[in-house]
GUBA-466547 format. One line per field, with one value per atom (N, C-alpha, C, O): residue number from 1; residue in three letters; chain; atom name; x, y, z. Coordinates in steps of 0.05 Angstrom, whole numbers, plus 5000, padded with zeros to 4 digits. Example, Ala and Ser with C-alpha at 12.3 -4.5 7.8 and 13.67 -1.06 7.14 Angstrom:
! GUBA-466547
pos = 1,1,1,1,2,2,2,2;
code = ALA,ALA,ALA,ALA,SER,SER,SER,SER;
unit = A,A,A,A,A,A,A,A;
site = N,CA,C,O,N,CA,C,O;
c1 = 5264,5246,5264,5285,5257,5273,5258,5268;
c2 = 4886,4910,4934,4934,4955,4979,5001,5023;
c3 = 5156,5156,5156,5169,5142,5143,5157,5161;
! end
This chain:
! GUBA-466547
pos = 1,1,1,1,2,2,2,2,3,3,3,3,4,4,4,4,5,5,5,5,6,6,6,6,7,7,7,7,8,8,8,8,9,9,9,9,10,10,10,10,11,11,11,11,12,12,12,12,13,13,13,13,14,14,14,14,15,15,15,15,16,16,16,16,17,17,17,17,18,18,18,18,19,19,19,19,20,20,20,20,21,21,21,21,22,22,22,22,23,23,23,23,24,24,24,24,25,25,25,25,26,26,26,26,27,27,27,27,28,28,28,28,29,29,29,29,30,30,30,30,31,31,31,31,32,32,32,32,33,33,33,33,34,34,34,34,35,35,35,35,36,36,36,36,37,37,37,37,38,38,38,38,39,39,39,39,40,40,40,40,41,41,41,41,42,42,42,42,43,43,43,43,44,44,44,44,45,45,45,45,46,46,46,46,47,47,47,47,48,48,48,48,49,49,49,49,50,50,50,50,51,51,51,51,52,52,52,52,53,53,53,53,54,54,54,54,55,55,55,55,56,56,56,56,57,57,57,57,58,58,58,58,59,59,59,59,60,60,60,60,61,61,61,61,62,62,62,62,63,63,63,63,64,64,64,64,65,65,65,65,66,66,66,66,67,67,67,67,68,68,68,68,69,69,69,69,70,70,70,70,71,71,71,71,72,72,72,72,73,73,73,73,74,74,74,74,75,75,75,75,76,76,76,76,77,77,77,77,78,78,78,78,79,79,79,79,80,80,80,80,81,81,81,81,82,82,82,82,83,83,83,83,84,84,84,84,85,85,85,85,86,86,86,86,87,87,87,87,88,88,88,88,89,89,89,89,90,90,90,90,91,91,91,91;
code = UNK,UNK,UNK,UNK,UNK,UNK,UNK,UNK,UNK,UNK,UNK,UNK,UNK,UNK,UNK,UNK,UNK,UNK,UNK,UNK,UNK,UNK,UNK,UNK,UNK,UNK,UNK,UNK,UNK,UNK,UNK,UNK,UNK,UNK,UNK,UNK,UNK,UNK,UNK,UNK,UNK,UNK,UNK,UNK,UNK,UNK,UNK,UNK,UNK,UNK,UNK,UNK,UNK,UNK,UNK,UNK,UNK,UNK,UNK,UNK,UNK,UNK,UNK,UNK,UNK,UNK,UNK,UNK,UNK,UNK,UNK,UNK,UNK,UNK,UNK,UNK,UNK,UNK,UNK,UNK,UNK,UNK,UNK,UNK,UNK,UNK,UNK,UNK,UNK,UNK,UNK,UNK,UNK,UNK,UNK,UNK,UNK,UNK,UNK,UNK,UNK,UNK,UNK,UNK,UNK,UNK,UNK,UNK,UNK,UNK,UNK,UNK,UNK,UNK,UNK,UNK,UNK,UNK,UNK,UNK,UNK,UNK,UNK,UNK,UNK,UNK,UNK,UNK,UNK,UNK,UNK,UNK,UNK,UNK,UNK,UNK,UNK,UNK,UNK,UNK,UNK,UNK,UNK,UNK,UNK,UNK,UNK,UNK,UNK,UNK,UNK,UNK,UNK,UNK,UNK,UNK,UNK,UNK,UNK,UNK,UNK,UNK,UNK,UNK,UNK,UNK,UNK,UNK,UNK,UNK,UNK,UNK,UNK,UNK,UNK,UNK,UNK,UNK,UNK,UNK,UNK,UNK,UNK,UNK,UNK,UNK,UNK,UNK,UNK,UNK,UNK,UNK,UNK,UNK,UNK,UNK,UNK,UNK,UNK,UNK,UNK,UNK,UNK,UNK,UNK,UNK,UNK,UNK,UNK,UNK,UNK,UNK,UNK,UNK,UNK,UNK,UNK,UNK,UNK,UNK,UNK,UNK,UNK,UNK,UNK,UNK,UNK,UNK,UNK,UNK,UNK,UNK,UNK,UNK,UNK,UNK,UNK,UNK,UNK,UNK,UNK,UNK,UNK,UNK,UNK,UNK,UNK,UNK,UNK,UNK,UNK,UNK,UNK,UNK,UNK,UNK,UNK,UNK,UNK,UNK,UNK,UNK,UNK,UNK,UNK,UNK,UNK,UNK,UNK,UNK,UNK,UNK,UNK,UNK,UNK,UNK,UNK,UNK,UNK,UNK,UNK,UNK,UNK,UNK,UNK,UNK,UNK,UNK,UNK,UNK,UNK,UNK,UNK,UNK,UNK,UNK,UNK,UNK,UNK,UNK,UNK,UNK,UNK,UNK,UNK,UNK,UNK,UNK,UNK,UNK,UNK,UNK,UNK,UNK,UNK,UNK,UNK,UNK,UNK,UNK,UNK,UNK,UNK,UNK,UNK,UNK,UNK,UNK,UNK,UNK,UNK,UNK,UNK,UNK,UNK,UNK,UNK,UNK,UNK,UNK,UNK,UNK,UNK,UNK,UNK,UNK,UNK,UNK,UNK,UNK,UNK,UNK,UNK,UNK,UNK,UNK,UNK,UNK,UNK,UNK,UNK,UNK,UNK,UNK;
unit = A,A,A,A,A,A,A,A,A,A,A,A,A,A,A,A,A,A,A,A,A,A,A,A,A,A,A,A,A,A,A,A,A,A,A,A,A,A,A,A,A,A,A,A,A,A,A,A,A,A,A,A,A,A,A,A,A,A,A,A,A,A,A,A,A,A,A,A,A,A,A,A,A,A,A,A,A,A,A,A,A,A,A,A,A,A,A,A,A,A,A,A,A,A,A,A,A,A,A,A,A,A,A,A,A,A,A,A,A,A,A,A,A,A,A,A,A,A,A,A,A,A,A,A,A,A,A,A,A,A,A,A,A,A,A,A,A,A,A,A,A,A,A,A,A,A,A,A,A,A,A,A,A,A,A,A,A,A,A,A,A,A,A,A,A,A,A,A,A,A,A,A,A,A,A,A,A,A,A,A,A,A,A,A,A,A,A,A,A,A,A,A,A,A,A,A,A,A,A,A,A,A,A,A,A,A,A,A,A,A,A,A,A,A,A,A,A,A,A,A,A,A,A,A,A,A,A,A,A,A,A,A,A,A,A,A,A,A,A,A,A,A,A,A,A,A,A,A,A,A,A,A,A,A,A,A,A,A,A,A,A,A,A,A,A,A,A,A,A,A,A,A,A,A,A,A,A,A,A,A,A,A,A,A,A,A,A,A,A,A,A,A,A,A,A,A,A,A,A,A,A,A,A,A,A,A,A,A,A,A,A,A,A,A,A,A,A,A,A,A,A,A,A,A,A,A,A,A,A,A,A,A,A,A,A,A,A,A,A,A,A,A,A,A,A,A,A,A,A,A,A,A,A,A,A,A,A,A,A,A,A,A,A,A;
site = N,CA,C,O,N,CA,C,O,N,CA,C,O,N,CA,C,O,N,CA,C,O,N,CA,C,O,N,CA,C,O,N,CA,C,O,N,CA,C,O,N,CA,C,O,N,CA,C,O,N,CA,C,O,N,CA,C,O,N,CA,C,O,N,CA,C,O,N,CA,C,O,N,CA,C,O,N,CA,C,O,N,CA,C,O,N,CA,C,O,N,CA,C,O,N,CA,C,O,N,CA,C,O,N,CA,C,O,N,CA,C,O,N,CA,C,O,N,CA,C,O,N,CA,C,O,N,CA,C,O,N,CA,C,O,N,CA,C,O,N,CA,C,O,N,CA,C,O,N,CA,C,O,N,CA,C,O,N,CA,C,O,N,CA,C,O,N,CA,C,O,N,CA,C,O,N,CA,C,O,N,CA,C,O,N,CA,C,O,N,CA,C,O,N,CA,C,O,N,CA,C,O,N,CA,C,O,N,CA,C,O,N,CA,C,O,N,CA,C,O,N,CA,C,O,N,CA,C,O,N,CA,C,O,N,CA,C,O,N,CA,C,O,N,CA,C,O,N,CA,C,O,N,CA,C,O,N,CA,C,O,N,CA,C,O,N,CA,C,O,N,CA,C,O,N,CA,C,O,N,CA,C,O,N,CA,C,O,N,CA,C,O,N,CA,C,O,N,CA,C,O,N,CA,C,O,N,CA,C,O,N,CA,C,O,N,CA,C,O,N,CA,C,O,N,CA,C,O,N,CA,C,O,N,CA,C,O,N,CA,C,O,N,CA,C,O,N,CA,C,O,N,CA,C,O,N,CA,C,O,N,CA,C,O,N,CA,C,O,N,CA,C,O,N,CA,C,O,N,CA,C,O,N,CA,C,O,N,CA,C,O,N,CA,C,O,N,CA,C,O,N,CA,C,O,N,CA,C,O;
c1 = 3070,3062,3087,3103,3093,3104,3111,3091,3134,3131,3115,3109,3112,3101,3063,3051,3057,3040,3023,2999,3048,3039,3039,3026,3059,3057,3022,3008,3019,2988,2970,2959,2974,2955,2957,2938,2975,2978,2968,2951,2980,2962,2935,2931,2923,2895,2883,2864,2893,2884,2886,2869,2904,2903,2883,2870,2888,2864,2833,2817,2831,2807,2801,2779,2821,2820,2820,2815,2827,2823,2795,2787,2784,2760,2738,2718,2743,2723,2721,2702,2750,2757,2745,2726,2740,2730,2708,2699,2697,2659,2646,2634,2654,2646,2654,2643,2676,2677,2701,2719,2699,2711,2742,2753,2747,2777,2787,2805,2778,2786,2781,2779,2776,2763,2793,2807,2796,2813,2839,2854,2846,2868,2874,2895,2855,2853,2872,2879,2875,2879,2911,2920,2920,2950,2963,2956,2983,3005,3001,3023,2976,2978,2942,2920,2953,2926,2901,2910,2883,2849,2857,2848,2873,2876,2896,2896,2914,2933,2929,2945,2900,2895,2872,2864,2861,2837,2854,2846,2879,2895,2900,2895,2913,2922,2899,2902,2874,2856,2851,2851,2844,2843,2860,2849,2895,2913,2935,2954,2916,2938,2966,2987,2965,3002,3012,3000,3034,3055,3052,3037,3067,3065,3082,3084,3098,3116,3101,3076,3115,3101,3086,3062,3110,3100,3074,3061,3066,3046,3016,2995,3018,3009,2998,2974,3008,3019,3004,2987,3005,2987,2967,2956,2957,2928,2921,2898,2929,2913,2911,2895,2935,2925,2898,2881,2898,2875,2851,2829,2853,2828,2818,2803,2846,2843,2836,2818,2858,2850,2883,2897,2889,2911,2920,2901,2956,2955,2953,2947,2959,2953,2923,2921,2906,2875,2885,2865,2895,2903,2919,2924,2938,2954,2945,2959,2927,2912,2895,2871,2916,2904,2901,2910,2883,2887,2903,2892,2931,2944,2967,2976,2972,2975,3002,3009,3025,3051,3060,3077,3056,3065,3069,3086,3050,3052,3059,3059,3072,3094,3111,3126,3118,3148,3159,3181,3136,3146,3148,3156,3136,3138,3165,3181,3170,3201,3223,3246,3212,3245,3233,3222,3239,3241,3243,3233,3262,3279,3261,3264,3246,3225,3216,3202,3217,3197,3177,3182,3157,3136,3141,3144,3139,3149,3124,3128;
c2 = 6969,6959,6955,6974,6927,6929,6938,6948,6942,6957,6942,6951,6922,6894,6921,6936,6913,6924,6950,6955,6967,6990,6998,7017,6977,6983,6979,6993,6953,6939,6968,6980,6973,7000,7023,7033,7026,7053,7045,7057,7021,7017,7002,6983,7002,7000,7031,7040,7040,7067,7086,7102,7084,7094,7075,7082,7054,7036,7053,7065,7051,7067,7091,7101,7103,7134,7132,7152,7109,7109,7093,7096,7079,7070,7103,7105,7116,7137,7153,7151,7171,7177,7158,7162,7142,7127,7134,7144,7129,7142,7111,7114,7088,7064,7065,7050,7086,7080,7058,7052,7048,7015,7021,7037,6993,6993,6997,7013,6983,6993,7012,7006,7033,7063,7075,7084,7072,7087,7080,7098,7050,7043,7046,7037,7061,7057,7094,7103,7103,7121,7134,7157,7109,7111,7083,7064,7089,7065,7042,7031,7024,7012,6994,7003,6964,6949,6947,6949,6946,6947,6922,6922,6904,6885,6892,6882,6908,6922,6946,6954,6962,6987,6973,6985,6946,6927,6924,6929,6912,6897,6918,6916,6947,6970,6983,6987,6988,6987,6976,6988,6947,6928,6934,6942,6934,6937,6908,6903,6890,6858,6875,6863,6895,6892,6923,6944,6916,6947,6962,6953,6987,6994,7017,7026,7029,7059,7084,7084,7101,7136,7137,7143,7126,7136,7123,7131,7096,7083,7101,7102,7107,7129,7152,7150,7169,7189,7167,7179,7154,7139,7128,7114,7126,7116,7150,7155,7165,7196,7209,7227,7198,7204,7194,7207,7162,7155,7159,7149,7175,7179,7217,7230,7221,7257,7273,7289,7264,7281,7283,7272,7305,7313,7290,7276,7275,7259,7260,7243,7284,7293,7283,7278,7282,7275,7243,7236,7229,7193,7191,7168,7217,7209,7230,7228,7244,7253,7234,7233,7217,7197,7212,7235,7197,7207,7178,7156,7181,7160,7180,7203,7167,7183,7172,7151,7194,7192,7196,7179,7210,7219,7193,7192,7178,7150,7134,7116,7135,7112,7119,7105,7150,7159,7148,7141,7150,7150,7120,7112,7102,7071,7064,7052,7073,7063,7076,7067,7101,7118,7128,7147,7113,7122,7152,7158,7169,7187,7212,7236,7199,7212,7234,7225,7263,7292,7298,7294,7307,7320,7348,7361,7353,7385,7406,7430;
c3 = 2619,2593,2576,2575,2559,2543,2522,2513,2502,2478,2453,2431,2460,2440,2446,2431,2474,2472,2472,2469,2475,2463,2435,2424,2422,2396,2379,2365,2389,2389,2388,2369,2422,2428,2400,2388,2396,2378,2350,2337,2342,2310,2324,2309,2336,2334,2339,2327,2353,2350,2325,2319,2314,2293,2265,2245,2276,2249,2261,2246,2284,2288,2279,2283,2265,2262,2234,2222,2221,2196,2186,2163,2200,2199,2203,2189,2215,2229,2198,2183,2191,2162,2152,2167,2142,2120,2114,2093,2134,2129,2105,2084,2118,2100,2067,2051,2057,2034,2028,2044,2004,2003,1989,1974,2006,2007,1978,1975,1957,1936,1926,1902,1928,1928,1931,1913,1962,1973,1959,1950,1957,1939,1919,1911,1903,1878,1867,1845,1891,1893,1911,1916,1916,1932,1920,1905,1932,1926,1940,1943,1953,1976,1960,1953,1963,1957,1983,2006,1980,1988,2013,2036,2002,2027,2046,2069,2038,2065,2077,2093,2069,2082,2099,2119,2090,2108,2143,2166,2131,2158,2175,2199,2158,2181,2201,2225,2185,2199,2221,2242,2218,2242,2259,2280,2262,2266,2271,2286,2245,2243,2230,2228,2225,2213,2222,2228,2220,2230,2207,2190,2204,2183,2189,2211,2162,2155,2166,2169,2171,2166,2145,2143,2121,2086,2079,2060,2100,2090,2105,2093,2119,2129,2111,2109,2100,2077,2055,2041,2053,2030,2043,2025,2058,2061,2069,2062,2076,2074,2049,2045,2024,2004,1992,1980,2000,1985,2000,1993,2021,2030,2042,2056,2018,2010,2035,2039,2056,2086,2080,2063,2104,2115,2126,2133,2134,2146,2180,2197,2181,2212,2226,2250,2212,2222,2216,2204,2217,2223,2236,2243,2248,2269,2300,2320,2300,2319,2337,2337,2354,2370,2392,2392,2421,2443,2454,2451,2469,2472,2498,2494,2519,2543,2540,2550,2517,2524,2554,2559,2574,2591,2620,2637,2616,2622,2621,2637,2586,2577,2583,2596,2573,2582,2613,2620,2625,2666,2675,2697,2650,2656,2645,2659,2612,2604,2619,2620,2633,2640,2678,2689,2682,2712,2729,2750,2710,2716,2700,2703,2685,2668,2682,2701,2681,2695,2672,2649,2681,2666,2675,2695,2640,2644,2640,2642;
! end
């Protein structure tokens, strides 16, 4: 797998985890409440755009969770590691 597409993989997984958090409440809700507009916490969701740690840290502000519960994916590092690095051991 590429890094183009693992990157893909990981912010859709995480837009999923912020859709789940959401519990249908509206984007301007949540925005209204961080540093980050109702139309760019829409896109991260989906996972149309990249995005910071910090932006992260602000969409868990505006949606008053820990940011750890939006980065609690299930995503099998141990498989990327052994695809980018050859030499890669699982310890």
């Amino acid at each position: 797998m590429e890094s183009k597409d693992i990157s893909l993989e990981l912010r859709k997984k995480i837009g999923d985890k912020i859709q789940l958090v959401r519990r249908g409440e509206s984007y301007a809700k949540i925005a209204s409440r961080c540093n980050l507009d109702a139309s760019k916490i829409s896109k991260i969701e989906k996972g149309r755009i990249d995005f910071r740690i910090n932006t992260i840290f602000e969409i868990a502000k505006g949606l008053r969770v820990h940011p750890k519960e939006l980065l609690d994916i299930e995503f099998n590092f141990e498989d990327y590691y052994k695809e980018i690095d050859h030499t890669y051991k699982t310890t």
